[in-house]
NUTORLO-103322 format. One record per residue (C-alpha): x, y, z; residue in three letters. Coordinates in steps of 0.02 Angstrom, whole numbers, plus 50000, padded with zeros to 5 digits. Layout:
% NUTORLO-103322
XYZALA...
END
This chain:
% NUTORLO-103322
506305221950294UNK506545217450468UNK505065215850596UNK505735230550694UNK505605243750554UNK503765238750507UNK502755252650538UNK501765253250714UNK499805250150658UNK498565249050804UNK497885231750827UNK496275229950726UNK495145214650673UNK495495205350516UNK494325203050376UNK493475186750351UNK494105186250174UNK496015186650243UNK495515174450401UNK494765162750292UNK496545163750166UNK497495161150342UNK496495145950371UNK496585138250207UNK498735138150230UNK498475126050337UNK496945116150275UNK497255117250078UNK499255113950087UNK498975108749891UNK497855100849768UNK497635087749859UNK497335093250021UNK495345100049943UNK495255082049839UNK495425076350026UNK494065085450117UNK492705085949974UNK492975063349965UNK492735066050163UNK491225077850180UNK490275066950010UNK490655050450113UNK489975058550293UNK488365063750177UNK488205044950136UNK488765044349959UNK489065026149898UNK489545031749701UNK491025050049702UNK491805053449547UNK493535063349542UNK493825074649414UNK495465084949388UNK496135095849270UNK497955099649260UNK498425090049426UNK496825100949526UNK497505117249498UNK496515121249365UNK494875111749410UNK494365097849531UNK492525093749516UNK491885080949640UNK490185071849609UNK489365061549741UNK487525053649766UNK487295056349964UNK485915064850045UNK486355084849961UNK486195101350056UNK484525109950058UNK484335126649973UNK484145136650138UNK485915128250185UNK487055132150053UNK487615146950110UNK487945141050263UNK488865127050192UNK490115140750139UNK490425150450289UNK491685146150426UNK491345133250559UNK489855128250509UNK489475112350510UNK488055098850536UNK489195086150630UNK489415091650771UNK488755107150895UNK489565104251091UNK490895099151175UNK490315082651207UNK490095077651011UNK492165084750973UNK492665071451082UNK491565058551011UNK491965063150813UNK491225050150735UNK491245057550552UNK492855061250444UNK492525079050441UNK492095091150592UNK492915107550598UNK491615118150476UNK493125124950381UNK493585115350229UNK492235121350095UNK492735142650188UNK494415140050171UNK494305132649967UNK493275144749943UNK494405158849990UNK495815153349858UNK494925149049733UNK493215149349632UNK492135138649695UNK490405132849659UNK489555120949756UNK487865112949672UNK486595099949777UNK485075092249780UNK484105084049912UNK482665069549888UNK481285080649920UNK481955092649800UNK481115096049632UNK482865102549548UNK484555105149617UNK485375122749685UNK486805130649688UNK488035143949778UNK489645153949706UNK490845161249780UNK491595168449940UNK490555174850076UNK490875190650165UNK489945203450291UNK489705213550167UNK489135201150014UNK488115187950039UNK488225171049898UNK486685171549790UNK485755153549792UNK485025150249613UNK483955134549527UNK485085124649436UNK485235107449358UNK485895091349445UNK485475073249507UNK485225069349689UNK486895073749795UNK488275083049780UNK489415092549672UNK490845103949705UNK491835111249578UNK493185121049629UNK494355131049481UNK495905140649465UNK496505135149654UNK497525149549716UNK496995162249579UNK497025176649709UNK498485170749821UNK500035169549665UNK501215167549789UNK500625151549828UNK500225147049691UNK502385145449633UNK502725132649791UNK501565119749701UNK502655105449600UNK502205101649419UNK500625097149363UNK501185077249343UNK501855077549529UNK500155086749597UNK499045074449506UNK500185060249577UNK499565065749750UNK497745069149714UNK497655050749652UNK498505044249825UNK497365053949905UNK495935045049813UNK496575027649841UNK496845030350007UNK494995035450034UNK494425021849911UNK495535008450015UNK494615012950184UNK492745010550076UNK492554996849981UNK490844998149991UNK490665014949907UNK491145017449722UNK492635027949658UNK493105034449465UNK494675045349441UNK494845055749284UNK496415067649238UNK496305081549075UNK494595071149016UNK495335054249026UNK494765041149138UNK496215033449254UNK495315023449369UNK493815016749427UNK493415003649585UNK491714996649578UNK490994991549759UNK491594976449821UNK492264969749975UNK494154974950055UNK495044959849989UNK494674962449812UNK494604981249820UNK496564982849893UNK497194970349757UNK496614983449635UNK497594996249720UNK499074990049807UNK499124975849627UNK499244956349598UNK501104956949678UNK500264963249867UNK498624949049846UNK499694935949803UNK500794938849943UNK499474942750103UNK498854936450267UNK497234942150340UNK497364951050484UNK495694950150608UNK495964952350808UNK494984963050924UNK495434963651115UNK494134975251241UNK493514990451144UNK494924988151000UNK494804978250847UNK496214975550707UNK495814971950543UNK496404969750364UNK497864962950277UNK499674961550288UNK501014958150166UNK502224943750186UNK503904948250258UNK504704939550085UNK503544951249978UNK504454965450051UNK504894983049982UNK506194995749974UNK505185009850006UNK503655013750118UNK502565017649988UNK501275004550022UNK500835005850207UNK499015010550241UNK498575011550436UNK496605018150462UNK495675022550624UNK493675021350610UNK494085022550428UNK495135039350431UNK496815037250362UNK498235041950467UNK500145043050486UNK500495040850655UNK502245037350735UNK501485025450871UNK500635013650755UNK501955016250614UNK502995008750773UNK502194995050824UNK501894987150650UNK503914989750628UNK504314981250769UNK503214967650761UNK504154962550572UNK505854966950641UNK506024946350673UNK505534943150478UNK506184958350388UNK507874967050346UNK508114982650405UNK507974992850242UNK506334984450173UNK504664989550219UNK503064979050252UNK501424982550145UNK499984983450213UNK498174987250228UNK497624989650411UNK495994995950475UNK495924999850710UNK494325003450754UNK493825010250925UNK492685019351025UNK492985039550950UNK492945045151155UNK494625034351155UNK495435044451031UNK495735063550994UNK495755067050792UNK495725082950836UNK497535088650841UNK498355092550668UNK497175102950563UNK497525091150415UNK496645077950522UNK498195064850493UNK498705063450660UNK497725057650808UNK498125056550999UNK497505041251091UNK496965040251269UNK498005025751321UNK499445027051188UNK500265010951289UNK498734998851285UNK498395002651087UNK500235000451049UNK500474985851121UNK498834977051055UNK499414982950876UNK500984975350910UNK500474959550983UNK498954957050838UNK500264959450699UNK501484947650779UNK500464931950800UNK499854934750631UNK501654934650564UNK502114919750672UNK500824910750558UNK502014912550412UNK502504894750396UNK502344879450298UNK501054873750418UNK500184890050466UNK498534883450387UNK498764863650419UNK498924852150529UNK500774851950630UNK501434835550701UNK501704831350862UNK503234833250935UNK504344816450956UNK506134814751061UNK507344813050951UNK508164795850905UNK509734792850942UNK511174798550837UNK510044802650712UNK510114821550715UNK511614827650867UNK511974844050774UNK509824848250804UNK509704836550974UNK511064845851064UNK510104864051050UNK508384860251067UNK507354854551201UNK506074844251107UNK506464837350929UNK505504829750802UNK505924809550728UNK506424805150564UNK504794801450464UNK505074786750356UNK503324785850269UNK503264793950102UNK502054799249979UNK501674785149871UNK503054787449725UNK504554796549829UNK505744783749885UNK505224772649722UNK505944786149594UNK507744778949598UNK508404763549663UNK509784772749724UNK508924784049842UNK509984779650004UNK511354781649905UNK511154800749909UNK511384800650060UNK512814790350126UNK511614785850251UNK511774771550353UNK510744755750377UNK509364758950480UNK508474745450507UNK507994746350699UNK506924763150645UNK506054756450505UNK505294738450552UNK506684726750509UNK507004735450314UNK508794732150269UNK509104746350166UNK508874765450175UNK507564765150007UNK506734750450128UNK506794762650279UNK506174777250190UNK504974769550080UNK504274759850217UNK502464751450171UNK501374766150144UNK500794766249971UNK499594781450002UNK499934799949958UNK500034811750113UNK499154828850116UNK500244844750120UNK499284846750283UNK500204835250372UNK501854837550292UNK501854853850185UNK503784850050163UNK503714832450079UNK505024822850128UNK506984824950066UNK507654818949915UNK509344825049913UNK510794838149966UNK511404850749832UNK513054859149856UNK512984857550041UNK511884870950054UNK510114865949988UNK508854850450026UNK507714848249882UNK506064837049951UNK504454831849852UNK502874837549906UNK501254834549822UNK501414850949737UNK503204846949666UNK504854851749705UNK505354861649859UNK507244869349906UNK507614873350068UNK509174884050130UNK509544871850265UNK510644885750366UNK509514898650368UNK507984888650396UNK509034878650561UNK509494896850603UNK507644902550623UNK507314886650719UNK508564888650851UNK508144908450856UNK506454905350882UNK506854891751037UNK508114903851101UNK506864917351110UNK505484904851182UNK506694899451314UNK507234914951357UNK505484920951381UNK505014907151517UNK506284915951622UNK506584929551730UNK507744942451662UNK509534939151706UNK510104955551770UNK512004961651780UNK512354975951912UNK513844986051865UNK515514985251976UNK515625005851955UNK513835012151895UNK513745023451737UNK513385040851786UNK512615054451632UNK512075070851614UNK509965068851595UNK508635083151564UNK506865083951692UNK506075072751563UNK507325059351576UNK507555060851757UNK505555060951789UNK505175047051663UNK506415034951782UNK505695040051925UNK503895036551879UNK504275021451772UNK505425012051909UNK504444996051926UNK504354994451713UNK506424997551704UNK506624983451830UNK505344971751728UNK506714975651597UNK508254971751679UNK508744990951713UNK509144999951882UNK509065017051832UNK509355028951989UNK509065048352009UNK510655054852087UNK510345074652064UNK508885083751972UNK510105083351820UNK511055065051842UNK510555047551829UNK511485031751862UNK511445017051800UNK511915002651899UNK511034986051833UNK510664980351637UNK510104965651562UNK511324953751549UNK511284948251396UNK511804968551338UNK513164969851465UNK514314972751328UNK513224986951242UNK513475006651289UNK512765007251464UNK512325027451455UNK511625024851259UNK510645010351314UNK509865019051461UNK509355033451356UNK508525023951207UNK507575012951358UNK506825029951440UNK506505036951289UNK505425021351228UNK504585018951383UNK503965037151378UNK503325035251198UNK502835017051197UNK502545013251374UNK503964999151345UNK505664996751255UNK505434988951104UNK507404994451095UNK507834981751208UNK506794967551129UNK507864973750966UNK509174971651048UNK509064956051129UNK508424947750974UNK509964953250863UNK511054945851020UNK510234930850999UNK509834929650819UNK511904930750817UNK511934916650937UNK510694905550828UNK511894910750683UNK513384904050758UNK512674889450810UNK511474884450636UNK512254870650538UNK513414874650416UNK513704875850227UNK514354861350153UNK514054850750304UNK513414832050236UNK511744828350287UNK510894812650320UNK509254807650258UNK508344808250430UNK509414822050455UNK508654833250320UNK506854826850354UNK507184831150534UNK507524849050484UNK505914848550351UNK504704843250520UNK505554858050611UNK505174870550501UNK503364864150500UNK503244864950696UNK504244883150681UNK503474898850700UNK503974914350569UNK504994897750489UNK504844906150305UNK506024919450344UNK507744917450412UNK508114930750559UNK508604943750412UNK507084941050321UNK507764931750178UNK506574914850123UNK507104899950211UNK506374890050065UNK505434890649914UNK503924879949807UNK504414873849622UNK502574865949572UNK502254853349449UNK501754868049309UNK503324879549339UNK504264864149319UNK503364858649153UNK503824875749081UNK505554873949111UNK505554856948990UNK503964865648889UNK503154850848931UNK501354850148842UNK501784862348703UNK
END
């Protein structure tokens, strides 16, 4: 039936009963959408032990038991009507939320689609209460004794008895409960200091004791995320980052493992999704996805949580200053993913003559051959210079006559891993790999990719120092652009010349571009300027153009890495090793790959089942 043959009513008030159901569309989408709000009002009541309990995937029952501080009798039936609430009562306090819930209209809107009965008990209670049902102008919810430990519980059956067509939108029963428990883990993830069971149809599917964040997301996010972390702890002002992030190398292919909280509610929001992203787009191909458990915190006036009724989204005050902390916070943590990111790093050395040219010629600074090896290196083969067709070097190693002299030199004591995590090169395989001994065994290194990370990096760090090279076009680009375009270069004309853009208003409806970067010259002049005014209205800078200027030079640094199946001298390949330790982000090539790997003494003892 089309709108325009409905029947004319007069306008009239709707019933609570229907406002409430109109409500609950958008608060209980599914399931678990009411798992959601019950974990968030038992945790703003204090709780520190909730139990879950569903029954073919929530639709049939989802009783949720919590020890916090209960609802008096005189309460309850307040508890059920709509927008009531004990967390906040002006204007002042909704800008301020402080607690997960706020709005007064989760336990009216369950209520409304489905049966629900809610059951507390305070500390100066002798027995627990409890309240059924919907409440209407008409009928008022009885409050009756009833059994029940101090705190909480909310059992809510046959979700969207009274509302059938929603009822055939929900998935199966496997695919609801599959939700409910990531809603669950989620909550759990953002309090390890509370206690969290899960049940499904009676049986028991998970339980996280208290404990602190490390140990509670290695039960969640499993061994493969804890073994494969860096802590993540920064705070700058009013903003502090905190948690843990997953190595670049431990990488997935889907962003199922990416939990971003702010004052401990969970949230999926574009601008912080963004700035994690781009601060792994050095150390990560483009279709993996970090993991990650990360927790901002901030004063609640700097934020607004109250913009999507599902509470998922939030708005911040100054979008620019949080994205680019976030950004910055995640990216020196990432340029700690080296061999020496917990250990000592030697200090730089000019580089000898002739010893490394294809390294000396593209750096500024270089590091020297190291001669001295853990006791036991050079002495496993007489023929140990022979690997390398290396030359007598006698002038670098105190008048020794032969390369095992050189490299052997007269250290008989074993060096820590924290002054050379890479041991020291024992030979070339294939052209391609350098296998050293360190004191935990054997390491390979892809000598390409790890040179190519070391010249990107340098590239990137000289580029920096500079001003940006701008190149002004001989006949400037001229596009079609919409009031938001044309208004966001006009107000942002200082920030697109800190870029390397001259970006001109010629009508109300035509911008010109007559200057980029010159390191893009040779990218889409009208596509560049677009994706630059688009980020710096969203991000308040273009992380497009960093993207871009990194893949330009990560090319370069490509080009220019040593080669397969060029022959490489021992100083040579120990050169490289002392790089790598010196090199920021130095375990991932500039496409995320490993730039080498650790064989210890045990995995190598397996391989000969050695001690069996």
């Amino acid at each position: 039936m089309h709108a325009s043959s409905q029947p004319i009513r007069p306008i009239q008030p709707l019933s609570d009963q229907l406002i409430s159901q109109i409500a609950a569309g958008e608060v209980v989408e599914r399931p678990s959408a009411v798992v959601k709000e019950l974990l968030e009002n038992a945790l703003d009541a204090g709780a520190t032990q909730i139990s879950v309990r569903l029954e073919q995937g929530g639709v049939k029952r989802i009783a949720i038991t919590d020890n916090g501080r209960g609802i008096a009798p005189e309460q309850l039936p307040l508890a059920l009507a709509r927008h009531a609430t004990s967390k906040i009562n002006s204007l002042t306090e909704l800008e301020n939320v402080a607690t997960l819930g706020f709005r007064g209209e989760a336990l009216a809107s369950i209520a409304s689609v489905a049966q629900l009965t809610l059951t507390s008990r305070t500390a100066d209670a002798q027995h627990a209460w409890e309240i059924s049902g919907v409440q209407t102008i008409d009928q008022k919810s009885t409050v009756a004794p009833s059994s029940g430990a101090l705190g909480t519980t909310v059992d809510v059956q046959d979700l969207y008895f009274n509302t059938p067509a929603r009822r055939k939108f929900l998935k199966t029963e496997q695919t609801e409960f599959g939700h409910c428990a990531e809603v669950v883990r989620r909550i759990a993830l953002s309090r390890p200091d509370v206690s969290f069971s899960l049940s499904h149809n009676g049986r028991t599917i998970d339980h996280w004791a208290v404990n602190d964040i490390a140990k509670r997301s290695a039960h969640i996010l499993g061994n493969e995320f804890s073994g494969a972390r860096m802590p993540l702890e920064e705070a700058a002002g009013p903003l502090r980052l905190h948690g843990f992030i997953g190595l670049p190398t431990a990488s997935k292919a889907r962003a199922d493992a990416q939990y971003f909280y702010v004052n401990g509610r969970f949230v999926r929001d574009k601008l912080l999704t963004h700035a994690v992203r781009s601060a792994y787009q050095d150390v990560l191909h483009g279709d993996r996805y970090p993991s990650y458990v990360i927790s901002l915190d901030l004063d609640p006036a700097l934020v607004d949580v109250n913009v999507h009724p599902s509470k998922i989204e939030v708005r911040f005050r100054d979008s620019r200053a949080v994205h680019q902390f976030v950004f910055h916070a995640v990216s020196r943590a990432l340029a700690q993913t080296s061999a020496t990111a917990f250990g000592a790093v030697p200090s730089p050395t000019p580089a000898p003559s002739g010893a490394m040219p294809w390294l000396r010629e593209q750096q500024q600074t270089s590091f020297a051959p190291q001669f001295n090896t853990p006791y036991g290196v050079a002495q496993t083969t007489a023929s140990y210079g022979a690997l390398f067709g290396a030359e007598t070097i006698a002038d670098q190693s105190n008048g020794a006559s032969s390369p095992l002299q050189a490299f052997a030199g007269n250290n008989t004591q074993a060096l820590s891993d924290d002054e050379f995590p890479l041991g020291f090169a024992l030979a070339q395989l294939h052209g391609i790999f350098i296998l050293a001994q360190n004191t935990k065994g054997l390491v390979l290194v892809d000598m390409h990719a790890a040179h190519e990370r070391i010249l990107y990096e340098q590239l990137k760090n000289a580029l920096d120092d500079n001003a940006m090279q701008v190149q002004p076009l001989l006949i400037p680009i001229t596009f079609y652009a919409d009031g938001v375009e044309v208004g966001t270069a006009e107000d942002n004309k200082d920030i697109l010349q800190s870029l390397g853009f001259d970006i001109a208003a010629l009508s109300p409806t035509t911008l010109a571009v007559r200057a980029v970067p010159a390191l893009l010259k040779s990218a889409d002049a009208q596509t560049l300027a677009r994706d630059v005014l688009r980020d710096v209205r969203e991000y308040g800078g273009s992380r497009v153009l960093v993207e871009r200027r990194n893949e330009l030079l990560g090319t370069l640094a490509c080009h220019t890495a040593v080669r397969a199946n060029r022959t490489l001298t021992g100083p040579e390949m120990n050169a490289l090793l002392r790089q790598m330790e010196a090199t920021e982000r130095a375990d991932q090539c500039n496409h995320g790959r490993p730039t080498w790997v650790q064989l210890g003494l045990s995995d190598l003892d397996k391989l000969f089942e050695r001690g069996r």
